[in-house]
N, C-alpha and C positions, 0 to 999 in steps of 0.2 A: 128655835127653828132656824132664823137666819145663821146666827153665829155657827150653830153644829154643819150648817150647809157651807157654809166659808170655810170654818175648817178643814170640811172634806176636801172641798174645792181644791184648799191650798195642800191639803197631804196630795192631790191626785198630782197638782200643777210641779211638786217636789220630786215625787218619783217620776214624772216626765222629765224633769232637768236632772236629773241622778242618767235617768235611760241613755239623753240626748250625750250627758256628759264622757259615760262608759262607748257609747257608742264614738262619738270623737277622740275618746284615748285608743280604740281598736285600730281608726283612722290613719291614728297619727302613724304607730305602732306598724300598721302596713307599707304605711308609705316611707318608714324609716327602711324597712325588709324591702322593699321596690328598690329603692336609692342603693344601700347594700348590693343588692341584685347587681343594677346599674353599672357600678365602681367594679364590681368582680368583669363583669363582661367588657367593660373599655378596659380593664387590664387583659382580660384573656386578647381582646383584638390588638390591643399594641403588642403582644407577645408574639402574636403571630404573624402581623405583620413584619417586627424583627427577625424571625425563622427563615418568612419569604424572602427577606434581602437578605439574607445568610445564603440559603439554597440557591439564589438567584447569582449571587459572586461566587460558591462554588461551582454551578454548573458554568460560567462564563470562566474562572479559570480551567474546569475539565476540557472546555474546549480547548481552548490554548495548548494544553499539553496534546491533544489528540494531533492540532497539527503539526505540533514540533517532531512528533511520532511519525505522522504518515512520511514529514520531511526525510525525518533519518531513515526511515523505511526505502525513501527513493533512494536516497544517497547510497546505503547499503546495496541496495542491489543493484547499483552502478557500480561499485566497487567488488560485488561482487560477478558483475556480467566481465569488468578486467581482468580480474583475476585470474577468472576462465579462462578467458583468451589467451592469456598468458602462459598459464600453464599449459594447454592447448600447441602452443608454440615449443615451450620448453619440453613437452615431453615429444613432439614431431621432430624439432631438433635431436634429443637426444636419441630416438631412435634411428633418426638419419647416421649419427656421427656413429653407432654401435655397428648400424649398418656397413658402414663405408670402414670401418676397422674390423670387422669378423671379414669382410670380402679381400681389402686386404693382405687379412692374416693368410685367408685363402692362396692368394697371388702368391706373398712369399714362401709358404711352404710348398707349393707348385711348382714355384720357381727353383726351390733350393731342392726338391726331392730330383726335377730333372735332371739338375746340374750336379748331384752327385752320380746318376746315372748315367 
């Protein structure tokens, strides 16, 4: 009686530590997939991190170019508001000077149609 009951005991108290055992290797086994886990995601966050300072010195050199742009864009149309002007002048000249040589031409053949008359 005693001894068959002890053994029981001890097969029950076996499979309790087999259970306990299996159950601690699932443990482990998870907590190894957590870690994993873990190592993937501080890599995706340092990745991304690095992306942001990437994006962050690209957009800070886009600036840069945008004002070197609006610069040349003043400059440009300063040089082109002279230009204007310029031209503006040279063509008022030049139809002054076309002016004053067709009148002129006017004069002299006036003059010379009378004087052959």
């Amino acid at each position: 009686g005693n001894s068959e009951t002890a053994e029981s005991k001890v097969k029950e108290l076996e499979i309790e530590v087999t259970n306990i055992n299996n159950i601690l290797k699932k443990m482990e086994a998870a907590e190894g997939l957590q870690s994993e886990r873990e190592e993937k995601l501080e890599e995706n966050i340092r990745e991304l991190e690095q992306s942001k300072s990437d994006l962050s010195i690209r957009a800070e050199n886009a600036e840069r170019q945008i004002q070197v742009l609006d610069e040349n864009i003043l400059k440009l149309e300063s040089k082109f508001r002279i230009f204007r002007s310029v031209t503006c002048v040279l063509y008022t000249t030049t139809v002054h000077v076309y002016t004053r040589n067709v009148y002129q031409e006017c004069l002299v053949t006036t003059v010379n149609s009378t004087s052959i008359n």
